[in-house]
Each structure stands twice: as structure tokens, then as C-alpha cells.
C-alpha positions in Angstrom: 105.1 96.7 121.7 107.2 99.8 123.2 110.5 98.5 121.7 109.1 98.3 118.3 107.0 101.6 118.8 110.5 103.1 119.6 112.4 101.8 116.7 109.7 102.5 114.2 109.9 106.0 115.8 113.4 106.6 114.6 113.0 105.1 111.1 110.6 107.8 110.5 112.8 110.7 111.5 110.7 114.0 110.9 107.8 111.7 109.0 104.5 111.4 110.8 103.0 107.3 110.4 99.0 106.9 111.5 99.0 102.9 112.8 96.0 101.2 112.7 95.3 99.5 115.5 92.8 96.9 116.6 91.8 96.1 120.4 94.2 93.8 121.4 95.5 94.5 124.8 99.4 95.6 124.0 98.2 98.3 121.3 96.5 99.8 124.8 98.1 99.0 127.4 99.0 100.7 130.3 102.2 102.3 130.7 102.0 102.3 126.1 104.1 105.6 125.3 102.7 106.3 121.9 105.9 108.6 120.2 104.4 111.9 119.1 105.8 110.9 115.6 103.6 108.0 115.6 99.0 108.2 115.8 97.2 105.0 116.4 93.9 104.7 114.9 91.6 102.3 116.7 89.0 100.4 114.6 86.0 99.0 116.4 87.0 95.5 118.2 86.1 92.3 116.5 86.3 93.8 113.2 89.1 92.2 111.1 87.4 93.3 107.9 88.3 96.5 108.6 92.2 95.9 109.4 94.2 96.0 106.3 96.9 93.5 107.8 94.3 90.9 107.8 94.4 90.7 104.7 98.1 90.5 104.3 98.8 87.4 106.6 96.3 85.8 104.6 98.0 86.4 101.5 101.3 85.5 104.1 99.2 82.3 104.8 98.1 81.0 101.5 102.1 80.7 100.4 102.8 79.0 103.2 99.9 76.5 102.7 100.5 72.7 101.7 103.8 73.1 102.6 105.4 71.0 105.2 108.1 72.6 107.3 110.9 69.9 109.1 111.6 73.1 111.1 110.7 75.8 112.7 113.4 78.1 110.9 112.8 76.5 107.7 109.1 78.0 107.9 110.7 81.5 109.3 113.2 81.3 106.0 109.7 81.2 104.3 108.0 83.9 105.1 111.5 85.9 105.1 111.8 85.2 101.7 108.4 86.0 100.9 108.2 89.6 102.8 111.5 90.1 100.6 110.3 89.8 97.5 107.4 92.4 97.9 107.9 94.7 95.3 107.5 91.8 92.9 103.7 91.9 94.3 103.7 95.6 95.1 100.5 96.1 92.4 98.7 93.6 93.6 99.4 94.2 97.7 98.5 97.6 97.3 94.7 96.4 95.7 94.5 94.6 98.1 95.5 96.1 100.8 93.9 99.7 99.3 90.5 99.7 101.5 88.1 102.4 99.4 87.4 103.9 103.2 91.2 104.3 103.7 91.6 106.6 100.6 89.0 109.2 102.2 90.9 109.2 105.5 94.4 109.1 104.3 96.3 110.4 101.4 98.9 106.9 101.0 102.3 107.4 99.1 103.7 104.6 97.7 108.0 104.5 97.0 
């Protein structure tokens, strides 16, 4: 969790990114150095209605299904292609993903 933390730190540069975060024990652990250009938000544990990327490996999920993979990478090539081709689906990830809560707390900017 630090490595990505890091990286994701220096793609933002100057920006400021708020990261929700459920309970799971590397979003908290000890020794975590959160980067000042990065916030977590914690939602209440055992809530995955309220986690917006629950909704996206589902949608992840339901491309994948009634597939049958021969190998391991084959399945990774999947979802590769599929996180690729997101701005294809960028209308309809954003409804989805656009929680009517999420508007009142942050102002999202799409590019």
C-alpha cells in the first residue's frame, strides 16, 4: 500500500486526491505514511454500499463472467483490455459510480 500511495503521490504533482477508503487492515496500518497530497476518507466498516469501487469490480466482474480463461494471463489480458477501453463507458461509469452523497461532499471533475 505505501508503494502505490507513493507513486500515486507523484502523479498528482501539486493536485490534492481525497481516497476513499474502507477498513481493511493496509488502508490503516501501522507504519501507513499517508502523503500530505493524498486524504483518506474512511466509510464505516462492512459497508460496501457505500464504496464506489464496489461497484466497479462488479461491472469488472460481469465482463469477465461465462468466460473461461486457459490461463491466468489470458484473464489479466481481460481485464487490461477492459480498464483500457474506459472512456468508451465513461457515461455510464460515471452514473454509476456518481453516488448522490458523493456530490454533497466533493465537487468531482471529469477529463
Amino acid at each position: 500500500m505505501q508503494y502505490w500511495l507513493n507513486d500515486f503521490s507523484k502523479y498528482l504533482n501539486n493536485d490534492i486526491a481525497i481516497m476513499v477508503c474502507d477498513q481493511a487492515g493496509w488502508h490503516s496500518g501501522k507504519g501507513l505514511y499517508w502523503p500530505k497530497n493524498i486524504v483518506p476518507c474512511y466509510i464505516p466498516a462492512y459497508s460496501p454500499e457505500c464504496n464506489p469501487s464496489e461497484r466497479l469490480w462488479t461491472w469488472i466482474r460481469e465482463r469477465l463472467a461465462l468466460t473461461i480463461y486457459e490461463k491466468l494471463d489470458e484473464m489479466i489480458d481481460s481485464v487490461i483490455n477492459i480498464v483500457n477501453d474506459w472512456d468508451r463507458y465513461k457515461d455510464s461509469l460515471i452514473s454509476m459510480l456518481n453516488y448522490s452523497w458523493w456530490n454533497m461532499v466533493v465537487k468531482p471533475t471529469y477529463k
